[in-house]
MIKESE-820775 format. One line per 10 residues: for each residue x, z, y of N, C-alpha, C. Coordinates in nm, 2 decimals, decimal comma, always signed. Example, Ala and Ser with C-alpha at 12.3 -4.5 7.8 and 13.67 -1.06 7.14 Angstrom:
# MIKESE-820775
+1,32/+0,78/-0,57/+1,23/+0,78/-0,45/+1,32/+0,78/-0,33; +1,28/+0,71/-0,22/+1,37/+0,71/-0,11/+1,29/+0,79/+0,00
//
This chain:
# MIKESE-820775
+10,96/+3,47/+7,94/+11,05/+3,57/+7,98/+10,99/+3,71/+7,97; +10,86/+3,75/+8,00/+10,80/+3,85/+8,04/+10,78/+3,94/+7,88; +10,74/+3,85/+7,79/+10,76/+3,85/+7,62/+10,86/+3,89/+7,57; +10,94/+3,82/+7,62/+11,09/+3,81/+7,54/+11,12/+4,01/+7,58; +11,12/+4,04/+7,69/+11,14/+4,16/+7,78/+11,06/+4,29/+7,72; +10,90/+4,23/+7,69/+10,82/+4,38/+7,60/+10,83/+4,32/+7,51; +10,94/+4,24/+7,39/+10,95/+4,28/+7,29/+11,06/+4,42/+7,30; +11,18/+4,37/+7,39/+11,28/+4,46/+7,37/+11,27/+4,59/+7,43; +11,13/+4,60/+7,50/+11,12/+4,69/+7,52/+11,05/+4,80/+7,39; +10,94/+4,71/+7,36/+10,87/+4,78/+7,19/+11,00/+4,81/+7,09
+11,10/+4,70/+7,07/+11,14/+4,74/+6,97/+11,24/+4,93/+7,03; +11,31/+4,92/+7,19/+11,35/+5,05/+7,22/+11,25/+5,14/+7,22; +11,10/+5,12/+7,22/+11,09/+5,25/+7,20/+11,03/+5,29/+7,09; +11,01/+5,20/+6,98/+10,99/+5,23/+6,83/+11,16/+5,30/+6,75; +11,27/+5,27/+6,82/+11,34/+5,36/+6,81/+11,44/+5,48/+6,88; +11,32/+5,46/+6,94/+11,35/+5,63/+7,01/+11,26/+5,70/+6,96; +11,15/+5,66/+6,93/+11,02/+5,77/+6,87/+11,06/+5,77/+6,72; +11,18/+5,71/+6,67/+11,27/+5,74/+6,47/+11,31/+5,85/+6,55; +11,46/+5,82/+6,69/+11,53/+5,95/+6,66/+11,50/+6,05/+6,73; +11,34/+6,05/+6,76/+11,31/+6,20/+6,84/+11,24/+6,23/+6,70
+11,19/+6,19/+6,64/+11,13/+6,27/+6,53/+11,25/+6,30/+6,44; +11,35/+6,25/+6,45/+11,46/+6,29/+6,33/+11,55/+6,44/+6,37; +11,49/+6,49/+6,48/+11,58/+6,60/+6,53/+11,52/+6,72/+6,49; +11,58/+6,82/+6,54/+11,49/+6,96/+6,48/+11,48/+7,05/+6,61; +11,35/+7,07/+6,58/+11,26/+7,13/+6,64/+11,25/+7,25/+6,62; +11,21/+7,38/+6,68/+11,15/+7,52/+6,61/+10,97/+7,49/+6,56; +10,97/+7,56/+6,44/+10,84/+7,56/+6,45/+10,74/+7,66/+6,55; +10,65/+7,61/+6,57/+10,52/+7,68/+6,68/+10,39/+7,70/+6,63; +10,31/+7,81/+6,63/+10,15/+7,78/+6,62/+10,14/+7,72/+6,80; +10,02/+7,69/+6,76/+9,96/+7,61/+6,90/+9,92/+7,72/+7,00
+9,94/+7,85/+6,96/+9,97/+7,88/+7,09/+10,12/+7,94/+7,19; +10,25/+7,83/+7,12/+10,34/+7,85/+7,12/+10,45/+7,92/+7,08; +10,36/+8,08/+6,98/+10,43/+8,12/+6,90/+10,52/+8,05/+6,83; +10,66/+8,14/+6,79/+10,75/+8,12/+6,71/+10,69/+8,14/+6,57; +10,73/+8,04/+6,49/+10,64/+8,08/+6,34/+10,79/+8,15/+6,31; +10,69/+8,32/+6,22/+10,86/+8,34/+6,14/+10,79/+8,33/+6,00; +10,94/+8,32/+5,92/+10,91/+8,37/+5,80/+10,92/+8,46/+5,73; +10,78/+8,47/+5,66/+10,81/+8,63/+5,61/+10,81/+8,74/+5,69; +10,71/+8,76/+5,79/+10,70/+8,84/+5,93/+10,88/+8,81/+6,02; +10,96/+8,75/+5,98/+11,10/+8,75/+6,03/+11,13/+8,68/+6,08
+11,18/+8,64/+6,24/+11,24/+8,55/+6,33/+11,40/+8,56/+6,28; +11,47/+8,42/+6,30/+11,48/+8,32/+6,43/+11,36/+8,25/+6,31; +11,32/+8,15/+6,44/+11,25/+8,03/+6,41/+11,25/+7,97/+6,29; +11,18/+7,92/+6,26/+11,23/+7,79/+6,14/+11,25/+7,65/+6,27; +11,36/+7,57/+6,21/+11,39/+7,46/+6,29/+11,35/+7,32/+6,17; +11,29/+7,24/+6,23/+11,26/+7,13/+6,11/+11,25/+6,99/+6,17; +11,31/+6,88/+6,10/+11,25/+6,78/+6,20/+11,11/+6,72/+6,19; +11,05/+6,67/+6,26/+10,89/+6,61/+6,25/+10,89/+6,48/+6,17; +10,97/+6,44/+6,11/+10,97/+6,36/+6,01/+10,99/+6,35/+5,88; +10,88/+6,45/+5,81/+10,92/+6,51/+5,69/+10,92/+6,38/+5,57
+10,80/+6,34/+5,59/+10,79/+6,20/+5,48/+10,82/+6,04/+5,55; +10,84/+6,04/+5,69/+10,85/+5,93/+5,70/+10,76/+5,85/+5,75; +10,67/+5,92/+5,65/+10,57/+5,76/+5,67/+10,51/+5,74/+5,78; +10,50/+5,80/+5,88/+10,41/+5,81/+6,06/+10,53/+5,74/+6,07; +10,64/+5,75/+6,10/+10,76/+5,70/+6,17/+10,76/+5,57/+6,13; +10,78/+5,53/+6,02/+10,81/+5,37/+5,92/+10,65/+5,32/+5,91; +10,58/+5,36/+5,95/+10,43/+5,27/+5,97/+10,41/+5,22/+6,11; +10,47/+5,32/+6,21/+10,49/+5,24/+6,35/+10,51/+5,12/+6,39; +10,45/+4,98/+6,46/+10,48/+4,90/+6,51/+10,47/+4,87/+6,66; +10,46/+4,77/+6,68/+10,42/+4,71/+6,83/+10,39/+4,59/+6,84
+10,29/+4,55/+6,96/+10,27/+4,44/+6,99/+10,22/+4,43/+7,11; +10,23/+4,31/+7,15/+10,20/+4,23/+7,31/+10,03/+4,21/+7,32; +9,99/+4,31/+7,39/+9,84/+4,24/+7,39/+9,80/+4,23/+7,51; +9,70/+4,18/+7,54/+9,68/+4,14/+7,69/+9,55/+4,17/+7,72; +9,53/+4,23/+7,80/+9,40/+4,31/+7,87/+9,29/+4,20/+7,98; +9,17/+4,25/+8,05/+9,08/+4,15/+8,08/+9,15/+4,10/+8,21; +9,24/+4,14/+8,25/+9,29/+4,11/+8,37/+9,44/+4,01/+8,34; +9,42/+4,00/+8,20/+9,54/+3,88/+8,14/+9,70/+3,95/+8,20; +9,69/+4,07/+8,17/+9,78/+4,14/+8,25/+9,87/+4,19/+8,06; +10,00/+4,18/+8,04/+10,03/+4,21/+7,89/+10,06/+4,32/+7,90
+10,07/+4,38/+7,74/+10,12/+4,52/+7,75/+10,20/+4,55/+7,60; +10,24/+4,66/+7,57/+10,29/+4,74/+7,45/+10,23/+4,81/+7,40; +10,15/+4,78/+7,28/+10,06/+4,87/+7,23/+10,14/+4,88/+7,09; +10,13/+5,02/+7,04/+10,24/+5,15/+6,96/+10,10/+5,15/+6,89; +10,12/+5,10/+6,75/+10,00/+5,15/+6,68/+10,10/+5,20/+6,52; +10,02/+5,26/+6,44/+10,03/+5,28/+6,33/+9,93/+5,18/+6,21; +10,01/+5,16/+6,11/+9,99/+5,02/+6,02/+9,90/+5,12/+5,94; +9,90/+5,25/+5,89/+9,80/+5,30/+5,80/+9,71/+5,41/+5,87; +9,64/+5,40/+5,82/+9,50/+5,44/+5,95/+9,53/+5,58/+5,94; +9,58/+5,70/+5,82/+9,52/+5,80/+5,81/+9,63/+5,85/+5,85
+9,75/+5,78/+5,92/+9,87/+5,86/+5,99/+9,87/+5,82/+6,12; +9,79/+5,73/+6,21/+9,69/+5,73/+6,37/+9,66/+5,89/+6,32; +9,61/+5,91/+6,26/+9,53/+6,06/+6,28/+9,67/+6,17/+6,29; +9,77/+6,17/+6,17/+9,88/+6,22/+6,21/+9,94/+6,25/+6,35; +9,94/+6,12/+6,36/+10,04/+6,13/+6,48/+9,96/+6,19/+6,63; +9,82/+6,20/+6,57/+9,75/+6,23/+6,70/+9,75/+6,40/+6,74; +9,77/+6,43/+6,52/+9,79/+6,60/+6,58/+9,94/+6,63/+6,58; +10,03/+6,55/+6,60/+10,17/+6,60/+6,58/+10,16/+6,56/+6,79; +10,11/+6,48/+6,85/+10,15/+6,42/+6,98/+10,00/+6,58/+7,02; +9,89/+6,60/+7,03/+9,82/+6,69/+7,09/+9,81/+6,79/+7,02
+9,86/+6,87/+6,91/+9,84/+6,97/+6,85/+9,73/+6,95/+6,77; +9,71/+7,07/+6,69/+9,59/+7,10/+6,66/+9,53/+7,27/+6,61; +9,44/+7,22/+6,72/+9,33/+7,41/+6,77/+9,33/+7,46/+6,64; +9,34/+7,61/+6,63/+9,30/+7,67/+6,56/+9,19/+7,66/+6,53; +9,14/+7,72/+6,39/+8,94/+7,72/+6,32/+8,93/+7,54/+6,26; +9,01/+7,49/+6,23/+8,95/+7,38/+6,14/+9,07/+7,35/+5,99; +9,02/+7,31/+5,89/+9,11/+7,34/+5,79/+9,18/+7,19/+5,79; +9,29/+7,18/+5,78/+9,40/+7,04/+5,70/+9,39/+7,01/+5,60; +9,41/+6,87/+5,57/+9,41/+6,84/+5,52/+9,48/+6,87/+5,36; +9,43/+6,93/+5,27/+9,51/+7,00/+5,13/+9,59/+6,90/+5,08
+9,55/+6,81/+5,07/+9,68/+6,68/+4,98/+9,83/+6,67/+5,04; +9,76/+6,63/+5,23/+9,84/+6,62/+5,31/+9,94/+6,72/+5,29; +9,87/+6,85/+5,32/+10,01/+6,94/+5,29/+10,07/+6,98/+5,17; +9,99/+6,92/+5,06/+10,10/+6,91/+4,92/+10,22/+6,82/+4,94; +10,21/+6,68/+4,99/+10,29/+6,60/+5,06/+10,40/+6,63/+5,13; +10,38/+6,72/+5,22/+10,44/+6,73/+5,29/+10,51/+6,88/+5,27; +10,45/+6,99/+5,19/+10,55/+7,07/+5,14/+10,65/+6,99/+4,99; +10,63/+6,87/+4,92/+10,69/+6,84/+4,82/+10,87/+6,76/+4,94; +10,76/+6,70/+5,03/+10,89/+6,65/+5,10/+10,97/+6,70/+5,16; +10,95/+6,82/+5,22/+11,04/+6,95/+5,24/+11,08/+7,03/+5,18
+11,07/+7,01/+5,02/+11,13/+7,09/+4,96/+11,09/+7,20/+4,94; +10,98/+7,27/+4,96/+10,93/+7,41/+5,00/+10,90/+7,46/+4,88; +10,95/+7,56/+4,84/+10,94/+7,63/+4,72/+10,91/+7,77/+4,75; +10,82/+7,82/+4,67/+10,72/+7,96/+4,67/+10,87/+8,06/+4,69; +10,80/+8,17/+4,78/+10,93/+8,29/+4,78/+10,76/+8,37/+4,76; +10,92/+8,52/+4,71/+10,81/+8,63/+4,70/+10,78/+8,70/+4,80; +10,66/+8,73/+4,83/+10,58/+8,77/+4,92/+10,51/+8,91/+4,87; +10,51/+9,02/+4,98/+10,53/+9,15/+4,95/+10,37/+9,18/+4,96; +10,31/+9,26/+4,84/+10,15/+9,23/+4,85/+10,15/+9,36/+4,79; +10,05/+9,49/+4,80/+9,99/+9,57/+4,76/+9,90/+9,57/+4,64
+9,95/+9,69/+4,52/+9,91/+9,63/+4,40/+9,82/+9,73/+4,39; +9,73/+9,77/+4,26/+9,60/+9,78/+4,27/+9,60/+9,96/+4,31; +9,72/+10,01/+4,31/+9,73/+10,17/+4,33/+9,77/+10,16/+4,50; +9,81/+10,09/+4,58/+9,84/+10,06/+4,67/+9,99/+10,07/+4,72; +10,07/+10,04/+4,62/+10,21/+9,98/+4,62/+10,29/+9,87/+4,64; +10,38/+9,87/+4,74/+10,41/+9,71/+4,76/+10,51/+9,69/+4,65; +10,45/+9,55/+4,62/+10,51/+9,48/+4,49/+10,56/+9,34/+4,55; +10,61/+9,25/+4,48/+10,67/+9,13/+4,55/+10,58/+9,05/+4,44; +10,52/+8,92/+4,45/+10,49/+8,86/+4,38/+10,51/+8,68/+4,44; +10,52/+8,58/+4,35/+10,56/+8,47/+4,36/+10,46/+8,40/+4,35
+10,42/+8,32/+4,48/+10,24/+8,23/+4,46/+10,27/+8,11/+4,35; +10,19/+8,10/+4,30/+10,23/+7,98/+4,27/+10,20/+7,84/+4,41; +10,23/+7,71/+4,32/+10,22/+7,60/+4,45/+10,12/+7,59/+4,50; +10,01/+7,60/+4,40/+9,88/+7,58/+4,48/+9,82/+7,67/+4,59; +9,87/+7,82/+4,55/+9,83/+7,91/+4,63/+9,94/+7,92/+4,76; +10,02/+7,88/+4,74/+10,14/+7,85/+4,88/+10,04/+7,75/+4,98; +10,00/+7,64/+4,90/+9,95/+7,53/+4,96/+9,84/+7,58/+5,03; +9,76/+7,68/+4,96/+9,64/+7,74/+5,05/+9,71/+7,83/+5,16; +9,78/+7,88/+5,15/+9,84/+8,02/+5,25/+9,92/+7,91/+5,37; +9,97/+7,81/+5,35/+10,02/+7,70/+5,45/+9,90/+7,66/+5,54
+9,77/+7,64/+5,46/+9,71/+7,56/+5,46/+9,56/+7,66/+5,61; +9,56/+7,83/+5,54/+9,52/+7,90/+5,58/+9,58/+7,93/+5,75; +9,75/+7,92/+5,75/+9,79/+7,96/+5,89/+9,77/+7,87/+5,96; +9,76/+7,72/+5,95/+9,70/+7,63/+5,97/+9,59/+7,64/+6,06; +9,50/+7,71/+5,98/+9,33/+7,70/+6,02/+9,38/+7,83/+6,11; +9,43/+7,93/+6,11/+9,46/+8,02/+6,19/+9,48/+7,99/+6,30; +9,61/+7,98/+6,31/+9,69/+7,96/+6,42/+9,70/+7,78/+6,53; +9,69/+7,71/+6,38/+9,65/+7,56/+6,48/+9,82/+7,54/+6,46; +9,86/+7,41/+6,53/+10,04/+7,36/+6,54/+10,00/+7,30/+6,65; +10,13/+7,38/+6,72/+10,19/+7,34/+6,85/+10,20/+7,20/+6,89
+10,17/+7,15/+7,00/+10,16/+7,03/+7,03/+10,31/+6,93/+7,07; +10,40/+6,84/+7,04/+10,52/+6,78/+7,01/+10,43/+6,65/+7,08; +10,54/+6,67/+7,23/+10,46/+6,56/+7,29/+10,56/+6,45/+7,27; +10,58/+6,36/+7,15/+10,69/+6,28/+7,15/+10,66/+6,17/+7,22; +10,56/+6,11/+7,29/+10,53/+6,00/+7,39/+10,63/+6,03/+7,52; +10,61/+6,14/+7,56/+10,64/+6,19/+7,68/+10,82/+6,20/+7,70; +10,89/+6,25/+7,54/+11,01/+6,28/+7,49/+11,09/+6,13/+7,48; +10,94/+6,03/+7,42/+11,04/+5,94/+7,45/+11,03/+5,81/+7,57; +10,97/+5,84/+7,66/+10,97/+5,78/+7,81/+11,13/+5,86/+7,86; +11,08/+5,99/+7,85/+11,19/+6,06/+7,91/+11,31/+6,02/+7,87
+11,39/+6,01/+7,74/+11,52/+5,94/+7,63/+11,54/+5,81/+7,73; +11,44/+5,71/+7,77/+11,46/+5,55/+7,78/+11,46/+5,58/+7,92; +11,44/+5,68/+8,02/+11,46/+5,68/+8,16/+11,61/+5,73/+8,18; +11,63/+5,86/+8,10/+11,77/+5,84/+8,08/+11,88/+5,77/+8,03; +11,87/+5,71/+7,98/+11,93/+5,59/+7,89/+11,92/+5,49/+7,99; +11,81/+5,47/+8,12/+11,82/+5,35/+8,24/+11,92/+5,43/+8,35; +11,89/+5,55/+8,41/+12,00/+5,60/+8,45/+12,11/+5,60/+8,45; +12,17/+5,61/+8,32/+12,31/+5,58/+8,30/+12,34/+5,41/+8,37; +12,24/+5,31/+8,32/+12,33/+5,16/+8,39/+12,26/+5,11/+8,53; +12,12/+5,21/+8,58/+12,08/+5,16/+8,70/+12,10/+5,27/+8,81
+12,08/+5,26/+8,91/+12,06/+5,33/+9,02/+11,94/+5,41/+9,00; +11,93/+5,56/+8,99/+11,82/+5,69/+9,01/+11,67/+5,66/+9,04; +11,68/+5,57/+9,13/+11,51/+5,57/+9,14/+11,48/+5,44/+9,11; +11,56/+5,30/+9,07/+11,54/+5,20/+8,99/+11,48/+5,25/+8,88; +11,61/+5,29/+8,80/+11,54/+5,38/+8,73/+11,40/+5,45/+8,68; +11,36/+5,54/+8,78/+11,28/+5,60/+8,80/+11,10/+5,45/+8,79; +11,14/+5,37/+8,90/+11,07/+5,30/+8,87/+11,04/+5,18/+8,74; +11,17/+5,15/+8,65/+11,17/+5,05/+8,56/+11,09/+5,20/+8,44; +11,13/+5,29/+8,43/+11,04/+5,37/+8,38/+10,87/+5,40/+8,39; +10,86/+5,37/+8,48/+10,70/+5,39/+8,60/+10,65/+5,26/+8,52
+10,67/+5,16/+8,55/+10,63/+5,02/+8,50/+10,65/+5,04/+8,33; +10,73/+5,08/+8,29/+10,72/+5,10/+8,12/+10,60/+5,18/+8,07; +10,58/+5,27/+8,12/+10,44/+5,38/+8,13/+10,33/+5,33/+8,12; +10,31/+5,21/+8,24/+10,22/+5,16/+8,24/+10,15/+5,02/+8,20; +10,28/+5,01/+8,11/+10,26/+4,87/+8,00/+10,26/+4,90/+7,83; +10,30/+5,08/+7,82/+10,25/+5,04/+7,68/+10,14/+5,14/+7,66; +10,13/+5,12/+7,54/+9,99/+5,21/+7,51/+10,00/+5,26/+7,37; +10,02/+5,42/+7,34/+10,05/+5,44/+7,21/+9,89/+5,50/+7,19; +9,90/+5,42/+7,07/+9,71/+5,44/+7,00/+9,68/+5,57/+6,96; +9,75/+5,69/+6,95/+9,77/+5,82/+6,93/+9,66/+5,88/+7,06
+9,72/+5,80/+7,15/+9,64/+5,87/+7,26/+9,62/+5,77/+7,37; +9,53/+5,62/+7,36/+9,48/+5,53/+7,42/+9,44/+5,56/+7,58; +9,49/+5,51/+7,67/+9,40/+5,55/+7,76/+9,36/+5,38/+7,85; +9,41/+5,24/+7,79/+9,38/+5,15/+7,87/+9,32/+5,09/+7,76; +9,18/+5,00/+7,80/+9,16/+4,94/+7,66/+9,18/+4,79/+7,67; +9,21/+4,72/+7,56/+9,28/+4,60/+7,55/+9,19/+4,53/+7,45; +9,21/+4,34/+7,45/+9,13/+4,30/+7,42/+9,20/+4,22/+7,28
//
């Protein structure tokens, strides 16, 4: 019975963490700045699921700790998007560089095509010129190392989705607690804090 219950629980919150990543977001540097484009606000809005692949590598499973006590552990099936998801769930600090492929990937999946960007020419005239991709990829890649990306606590986004979602058919602090007991039965590998055997 107890099985049958964190599966349906794993399988609700493997899709709630598809449709929190499928929504749109503003973009942020990590220290909450609004990113604009082209020195220009409003926001850019985007959803955090550009390729997919963090979201469609997610699974779950029942594992059981030294105290034979079970749980829900949220892991990721390809190792080098655990690392993803760890800076999309805690950010990541300014002063360290990204990964360059990654973000060829992820600008080809967004569609991101070079605009002209207003640059002073060798008399000191502003001129508009068009990077090419590689050099976009370094200038993405540079605000990056700058600024760092704002931290998208989707763990927390989606406890919060499945407490409201219990609200609507239980009583407020049932609720409250069938939530409390969910918290403390799964474990997303992003950010481990019980270890299991």
């Amino acid at each position: 019975m107890e099985d049958e219950l964190l599966n349906r629980v794993g399988q609700l919150i493997l899709n709630e963490v598809k449709s929190t990543f499928s929504e749109l977001y503003p973009s942020r540097t990590f220290g909450g700045q609004q990113k604009p484009i082209s020195g220009q606000l409003p926001p850019i809005f985007s959803s955090k699921n550009a390729t997919r692949t963090y979201v469609n590598s997610l699974r779950y499973r029942i594992v059981t700790d030294e105290e034979d006590q079970s749980f829900i552990q949220i892991f990721s099936t390809i190792p080098e998007e655990a690392d993803y998801g760890k800076y999309i769930e805690s950010g990541r600090i300014p002063g360290f560089w990204p990964n360059i492929n990654a973000i060829r990937i992820w600008m080809t999946a967004k569609q991101i095509k070079p605009q002209p960007l207003l640059q002073k020419n060798s008399k000191g005239e502003p001129v508009y010129k068009i990077p090419t991709l590689k050099q976009l990829n370094y200038l993405i890649s540079r605000s990056i190392f700058r600024e760092g990306i704002f931290p998208f606590p989707y763990v927390d986004i989606t406890y919060e989705r499945i407490r409201k979602q219990l609200v609507k058919d239980l009583e407020p602090a049932v609720a409250q607690k069938v939530t409390n007991l969910i918290r403390e039965r799964v474990v997303f590998m992003v950010n481990p804090q019980r270890q299991t055997r």
